[in-house]
Backbone as CSV, one residue per row, in Angstrom:
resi,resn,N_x,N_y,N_z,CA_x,CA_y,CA_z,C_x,C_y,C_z
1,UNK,7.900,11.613,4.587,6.950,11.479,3.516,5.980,10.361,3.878
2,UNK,4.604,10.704,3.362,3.288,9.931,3.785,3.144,9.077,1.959
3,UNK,2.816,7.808,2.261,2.396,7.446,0.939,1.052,6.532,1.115
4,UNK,-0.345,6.547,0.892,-1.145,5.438,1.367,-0.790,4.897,-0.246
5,UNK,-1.116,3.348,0.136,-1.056,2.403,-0.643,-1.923,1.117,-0.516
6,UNK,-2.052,0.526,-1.260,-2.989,-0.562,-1.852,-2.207,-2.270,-1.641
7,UNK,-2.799,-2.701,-0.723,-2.617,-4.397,-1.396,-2.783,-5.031,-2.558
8,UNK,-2.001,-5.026,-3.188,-2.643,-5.515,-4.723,-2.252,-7.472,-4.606
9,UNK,-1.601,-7.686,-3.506,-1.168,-9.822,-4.265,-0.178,-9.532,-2.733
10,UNK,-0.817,-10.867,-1.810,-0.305,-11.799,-0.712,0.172,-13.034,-1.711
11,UNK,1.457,-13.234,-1.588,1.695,-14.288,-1.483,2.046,-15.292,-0.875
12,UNK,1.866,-16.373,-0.309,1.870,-16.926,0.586,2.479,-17.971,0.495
13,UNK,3.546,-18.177,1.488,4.916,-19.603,1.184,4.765,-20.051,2.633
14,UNK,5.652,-21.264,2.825,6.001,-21.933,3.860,6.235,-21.153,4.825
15,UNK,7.314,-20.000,4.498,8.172,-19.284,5.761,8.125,-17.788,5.724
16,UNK,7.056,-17.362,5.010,7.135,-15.663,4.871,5.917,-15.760,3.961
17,UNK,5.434,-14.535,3.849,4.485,-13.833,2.647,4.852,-12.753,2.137
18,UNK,4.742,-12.827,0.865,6.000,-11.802,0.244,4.185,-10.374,-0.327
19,UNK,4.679,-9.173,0.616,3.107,-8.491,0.179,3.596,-7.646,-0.586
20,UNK,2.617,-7.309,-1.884,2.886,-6.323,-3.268,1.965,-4.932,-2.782
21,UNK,2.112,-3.967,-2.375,1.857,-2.558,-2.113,1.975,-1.826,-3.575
22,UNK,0.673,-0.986,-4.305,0.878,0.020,-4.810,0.142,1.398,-4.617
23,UNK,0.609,2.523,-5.165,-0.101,3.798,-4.688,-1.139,3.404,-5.619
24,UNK,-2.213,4.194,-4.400,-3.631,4.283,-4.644,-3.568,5.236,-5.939
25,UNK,-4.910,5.130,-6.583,-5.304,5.486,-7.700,-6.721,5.069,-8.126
26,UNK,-7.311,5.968,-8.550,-8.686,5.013,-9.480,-9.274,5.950,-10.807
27,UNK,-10.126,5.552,-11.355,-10.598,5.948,-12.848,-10.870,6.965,-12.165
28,UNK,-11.982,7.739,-11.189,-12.459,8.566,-11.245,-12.527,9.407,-10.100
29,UNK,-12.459,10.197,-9.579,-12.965,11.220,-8.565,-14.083,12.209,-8.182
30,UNK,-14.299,12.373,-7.395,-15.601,13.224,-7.001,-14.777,15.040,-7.783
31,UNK,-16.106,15.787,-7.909,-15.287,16.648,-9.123,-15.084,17.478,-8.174
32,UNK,-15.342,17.327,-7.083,-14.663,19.044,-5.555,-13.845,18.044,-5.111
33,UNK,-12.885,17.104,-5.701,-11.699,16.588,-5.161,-11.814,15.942,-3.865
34,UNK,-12.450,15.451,-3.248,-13.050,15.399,-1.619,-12.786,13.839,-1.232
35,UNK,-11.942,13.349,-2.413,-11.607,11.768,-1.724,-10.505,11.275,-1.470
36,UNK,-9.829,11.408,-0.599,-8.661,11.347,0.263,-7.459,10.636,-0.926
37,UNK,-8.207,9.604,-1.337,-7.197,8.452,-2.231,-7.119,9.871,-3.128
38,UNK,-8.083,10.977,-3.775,-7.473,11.551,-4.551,-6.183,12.443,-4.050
39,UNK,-5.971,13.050,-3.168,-4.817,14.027,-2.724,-3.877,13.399,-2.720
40,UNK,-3.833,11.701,-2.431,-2.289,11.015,-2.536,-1.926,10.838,-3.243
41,UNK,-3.147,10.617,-4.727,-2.904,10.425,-6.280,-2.358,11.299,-6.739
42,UNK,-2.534,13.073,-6.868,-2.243,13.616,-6.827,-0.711,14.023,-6.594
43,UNK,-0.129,13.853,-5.732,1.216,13.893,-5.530,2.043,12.519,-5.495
44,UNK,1.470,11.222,-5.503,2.257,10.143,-5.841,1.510,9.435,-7.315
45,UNK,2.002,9.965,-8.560,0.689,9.152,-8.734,0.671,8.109,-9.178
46,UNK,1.724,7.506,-9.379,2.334,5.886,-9.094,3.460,5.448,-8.470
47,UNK,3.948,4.321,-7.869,4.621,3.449,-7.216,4.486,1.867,-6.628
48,UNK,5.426,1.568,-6.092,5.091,0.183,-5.818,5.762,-0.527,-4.511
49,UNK,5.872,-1.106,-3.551,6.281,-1.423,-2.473,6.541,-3.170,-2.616
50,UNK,7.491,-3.905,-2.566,7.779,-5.167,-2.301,8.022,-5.538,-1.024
51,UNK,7.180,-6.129,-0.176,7.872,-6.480,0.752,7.881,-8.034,1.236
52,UNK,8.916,-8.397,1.626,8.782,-10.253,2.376,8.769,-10.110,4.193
53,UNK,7.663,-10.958,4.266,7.222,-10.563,5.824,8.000,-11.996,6.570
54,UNK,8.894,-12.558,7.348,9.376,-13.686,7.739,8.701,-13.826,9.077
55,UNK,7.883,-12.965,9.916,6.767,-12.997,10.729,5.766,-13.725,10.907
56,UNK,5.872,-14.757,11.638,4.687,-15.677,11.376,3.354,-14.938,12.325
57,UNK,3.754,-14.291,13.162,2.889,-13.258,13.803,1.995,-12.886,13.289
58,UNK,2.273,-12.138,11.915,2.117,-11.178,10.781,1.700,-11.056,9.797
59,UNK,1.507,-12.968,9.604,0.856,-13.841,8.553,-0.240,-13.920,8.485
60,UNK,-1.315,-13.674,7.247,-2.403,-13.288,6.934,-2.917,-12.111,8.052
61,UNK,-2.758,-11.001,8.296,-3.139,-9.867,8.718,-3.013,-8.935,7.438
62,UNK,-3.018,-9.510,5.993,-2.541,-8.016,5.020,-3.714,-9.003,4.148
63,UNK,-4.489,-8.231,3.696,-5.449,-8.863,2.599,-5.195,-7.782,1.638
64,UNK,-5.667,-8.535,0.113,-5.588,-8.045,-1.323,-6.877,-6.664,-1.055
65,UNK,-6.463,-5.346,-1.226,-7.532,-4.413,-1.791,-7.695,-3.692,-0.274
66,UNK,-6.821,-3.910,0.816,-6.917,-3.316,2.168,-5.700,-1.930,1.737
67,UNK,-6.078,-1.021,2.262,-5.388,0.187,2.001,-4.541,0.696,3.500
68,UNK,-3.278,1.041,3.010,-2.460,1.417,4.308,-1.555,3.090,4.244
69,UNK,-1.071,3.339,4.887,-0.755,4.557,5.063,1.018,4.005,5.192
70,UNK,1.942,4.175,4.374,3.174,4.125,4.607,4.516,5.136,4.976
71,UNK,4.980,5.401,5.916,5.559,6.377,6.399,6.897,6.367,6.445
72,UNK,7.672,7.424,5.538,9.409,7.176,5.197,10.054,7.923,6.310
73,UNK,11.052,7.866,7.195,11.150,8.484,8.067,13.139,8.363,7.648
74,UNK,13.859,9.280,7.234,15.291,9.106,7.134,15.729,8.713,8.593
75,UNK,16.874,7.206,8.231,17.657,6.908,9.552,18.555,7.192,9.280
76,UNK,19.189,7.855,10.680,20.617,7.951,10.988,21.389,6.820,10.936
């Protein structure tokens, strides 16, 4: 399963940044459906992602309102 999602809040600590992900969504759409964020809305049309990054690598590379593509893949 494909989910794009939204930066909505970096937070930023000493030893990690804890990033808030939600599914895309907005007030309005083009009316021949033709905007990508709409087809994900469409089949997700809310959720939310928590994640804590302990990566200092990794730190500030995620800004508020940057959109990502998240991919569930079942592990063995």
């Amino acid at each position: 399963m494909r989910a794009k999602m939204k930066v909505i809040k970096v937070e930023q600590h000493e030893t990690c940044e804890i990033l808030h992900f939600q599914a895309v969504s907005r007030n309005s759409y083009p009316a021949d459906g033709s905007d990508e964020d709409n087809t994900y809305a469409n089949f997700t049309p809310s959720g939310s992602v928590t994640l804590t990054v302990a990566n200092k690598d990794l730190h500030g590379n995620f800004k508020a309102g940057d959109k990502y593509f998240i991919d569930f893949t079942k592990a063995e």
